[in-house]
N, C-alpha and C positions, 0 to 999 in steps of 0.2 A: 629111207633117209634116217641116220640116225641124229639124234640131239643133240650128243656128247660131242660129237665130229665137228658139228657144225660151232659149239660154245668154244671146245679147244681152241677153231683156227680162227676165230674171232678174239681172245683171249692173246692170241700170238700177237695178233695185231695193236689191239690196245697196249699190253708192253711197250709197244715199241715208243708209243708217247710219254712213255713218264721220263727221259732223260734225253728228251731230243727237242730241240728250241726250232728250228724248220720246221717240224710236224704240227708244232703247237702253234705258231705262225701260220701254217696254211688256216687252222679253224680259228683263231682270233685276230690277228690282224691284220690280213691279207680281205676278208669280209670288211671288217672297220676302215681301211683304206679306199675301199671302192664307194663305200657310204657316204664317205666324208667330200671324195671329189666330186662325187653326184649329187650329191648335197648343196653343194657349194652354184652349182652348176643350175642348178634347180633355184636355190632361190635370187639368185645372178638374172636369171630369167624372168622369172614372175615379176622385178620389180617393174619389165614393161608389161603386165595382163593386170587388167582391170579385176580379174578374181585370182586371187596371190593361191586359195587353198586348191584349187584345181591342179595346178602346176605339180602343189607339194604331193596331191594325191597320187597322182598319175606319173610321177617318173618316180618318186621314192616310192610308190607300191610294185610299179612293177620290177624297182632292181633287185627290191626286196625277193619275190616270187621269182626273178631270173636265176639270182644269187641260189635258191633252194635247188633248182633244176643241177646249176651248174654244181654243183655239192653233191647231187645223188649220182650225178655221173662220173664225179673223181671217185667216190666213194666205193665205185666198182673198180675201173681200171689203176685205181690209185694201189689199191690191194695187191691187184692183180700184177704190178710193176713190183710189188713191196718183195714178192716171192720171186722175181725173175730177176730182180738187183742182186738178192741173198744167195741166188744158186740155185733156190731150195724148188723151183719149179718141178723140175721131174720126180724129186725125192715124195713130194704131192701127189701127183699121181699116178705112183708106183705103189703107192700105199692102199688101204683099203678105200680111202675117200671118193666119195662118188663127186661126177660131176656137178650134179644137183646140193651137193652140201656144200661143196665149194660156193657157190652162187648164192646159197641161201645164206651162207657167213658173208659173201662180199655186201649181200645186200641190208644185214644188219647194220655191217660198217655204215655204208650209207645213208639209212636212217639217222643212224647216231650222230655222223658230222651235218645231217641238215638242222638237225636237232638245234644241235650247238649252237650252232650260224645262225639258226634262224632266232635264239635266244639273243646271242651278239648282237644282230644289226637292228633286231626291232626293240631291243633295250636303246640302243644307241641312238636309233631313228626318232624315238621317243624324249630322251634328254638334250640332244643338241639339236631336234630342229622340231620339236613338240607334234611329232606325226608319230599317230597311233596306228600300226597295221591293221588293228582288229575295227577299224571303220571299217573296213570291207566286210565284215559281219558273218554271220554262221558260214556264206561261203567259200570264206577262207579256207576252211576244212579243204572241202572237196576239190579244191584248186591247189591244195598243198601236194595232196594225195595224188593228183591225176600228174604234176610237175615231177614230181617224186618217179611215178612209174614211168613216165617218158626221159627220165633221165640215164635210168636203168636201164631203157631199151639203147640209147645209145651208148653207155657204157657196156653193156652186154656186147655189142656190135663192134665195139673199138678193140672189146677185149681180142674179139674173135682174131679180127684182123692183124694185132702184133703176136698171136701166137700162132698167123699161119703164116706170116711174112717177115716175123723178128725181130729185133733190136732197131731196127731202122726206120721202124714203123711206131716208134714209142713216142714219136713227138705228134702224133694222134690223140692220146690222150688227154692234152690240152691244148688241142685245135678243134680239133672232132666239132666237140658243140659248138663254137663258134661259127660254125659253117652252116646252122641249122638256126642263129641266131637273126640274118636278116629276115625269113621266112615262118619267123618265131614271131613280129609283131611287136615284139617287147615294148618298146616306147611310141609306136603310131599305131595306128587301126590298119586292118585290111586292104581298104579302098584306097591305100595310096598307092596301093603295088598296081605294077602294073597287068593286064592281063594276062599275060602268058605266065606272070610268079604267082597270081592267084589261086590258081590251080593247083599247084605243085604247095603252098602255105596250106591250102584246104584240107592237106591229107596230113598235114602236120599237127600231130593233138595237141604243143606246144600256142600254136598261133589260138585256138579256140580258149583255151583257157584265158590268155594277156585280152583277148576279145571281150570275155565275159567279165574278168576284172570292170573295163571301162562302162562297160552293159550298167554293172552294180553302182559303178563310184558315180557315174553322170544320170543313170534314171531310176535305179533301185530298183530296176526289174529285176524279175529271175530268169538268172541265162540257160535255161533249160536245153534249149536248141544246142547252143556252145558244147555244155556239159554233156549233153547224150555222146554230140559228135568226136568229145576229147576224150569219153568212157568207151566208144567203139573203138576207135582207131586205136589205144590204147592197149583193149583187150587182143586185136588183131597182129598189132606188131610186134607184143611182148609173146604172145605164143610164137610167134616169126624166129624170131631174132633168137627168141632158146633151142629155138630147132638148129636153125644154123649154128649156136655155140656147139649140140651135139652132133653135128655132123663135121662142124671143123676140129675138134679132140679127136673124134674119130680115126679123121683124113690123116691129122699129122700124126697121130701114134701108129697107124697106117705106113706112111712117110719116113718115120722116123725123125720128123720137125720136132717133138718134142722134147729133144736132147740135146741139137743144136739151139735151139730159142732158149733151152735154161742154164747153156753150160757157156 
């Protein structure tokens, strides 16, 4: 993996935000939009609960920490469209770039835009409705970290799937996690699923993390259990899901899918 490879086609990409009001929309306020309705909605609520800051903690943290996931996962396939809109897909990997440096610039992007967002909405969450995210305390890190790399696994996966099924399959990339969102937990705990989705949330590293949020904000325990279970599944699926990226490049340059999906 070279360095240079991966800064260049990261570098392409950042260009493309300095003269385009959509793009800068997705990371400013399209995040602030969703804050505001949840916001709203949130304290709309509490005014019937007897404890108002329970409410604010527990749906503005978790949209917060939603919001990160959903940002590391555009931040793959969002890329990844940026080059199949342009043309410029096969010209990519016709070139010397490996797959792994492709992926390693997609996943910079990604950090970057959770970055952003994640400055946005918790500056915001902070001035209009006086919630601090970092009550969630040191383990906010590792809930950031572990949302981050399950976001990547399913943008990894979405990517795979519009470039071995094409242009038709591009409205994936902002469904995709949706789909992974009621078994995510985000705004209730576990135990309201019923038992046959229990199972199937359990393998989702997604639902352990929104788990251990509530673990921290209601007993200030440490979610250890949560966290081991969202660090395995994590490390399992994200080696998963790259193998499949490289056996799907493969197929279609194989195929010859890779000329029809970029032309």
């Amino acid at each position: 993996m070279k360095l240079y490879r991966v800064t260049a086609l990261v570098l392409r990409h950042l260009y493309l935000y300095r003269r385009s009001l959509p793009r800068i929309m997705e990371i400013f306020y399209w995040p602030f939009l969703d804050l505001v309705i949840w916001g709203f909605i949130t304290l709309y609520l509490a005014r019937y609960q007897t404890q108002v800051p329970g409410f604010v903690t527990f749906f503005l943290g978790a949209l917060i920490l939603w919001d990160m996931l959903f940002r590391a996962q555009q931040g793959i396939t969002i890329t990844f469209l940026e080059e199949l809109w342009a043309r410029n897909l096969m010209n990519l990997f016709a070139s010397p770039l490996k797959p792994s440096e492709f992926l390693a610039a997609t996943m910079v992007m990604s950090v970057m835009k959770v970055t952003m967002v994640s400055i946005v909405m918790g500056g915001c969450a902070l001035v209009f409705y006086s919630y601090n995210v970092l009550v969630i305390g040191l383990w906010l890190l590792p809930f950031v970290l572990n949302l981050v790399v399950t976001g990547w696994i399913i943008g990894v996966f979405t990517t795979s799937l519009i470039m071995r099924f094409g242009q038709e399959a591009e409205v994936l990339a902002w469904s995709m996690v949706f789909l992974f969102q009621p078994i995510s937990c985000v705004f209730y705990p576990m135990e309201v699923l019923p038992v046959w989705l229990k199972g199937i949330a359990w393998a989702n590293p997604a639902a352990h993390i929104f788990e251990g949020m509530r673990v921290v904000l209601s007993t200030g325990e440490a979610p250890l259990g949560n966290l081991a279970w969202a660090v395995g599944l994590n490390g399992v699926l994200l080696i998963g899901v790259i193998t499949w990226f490289y056996w799907t490049i493969a197929y279609c340059k194989d195929q010859g899918l890779l000329v029809r999906v970029g032309e």
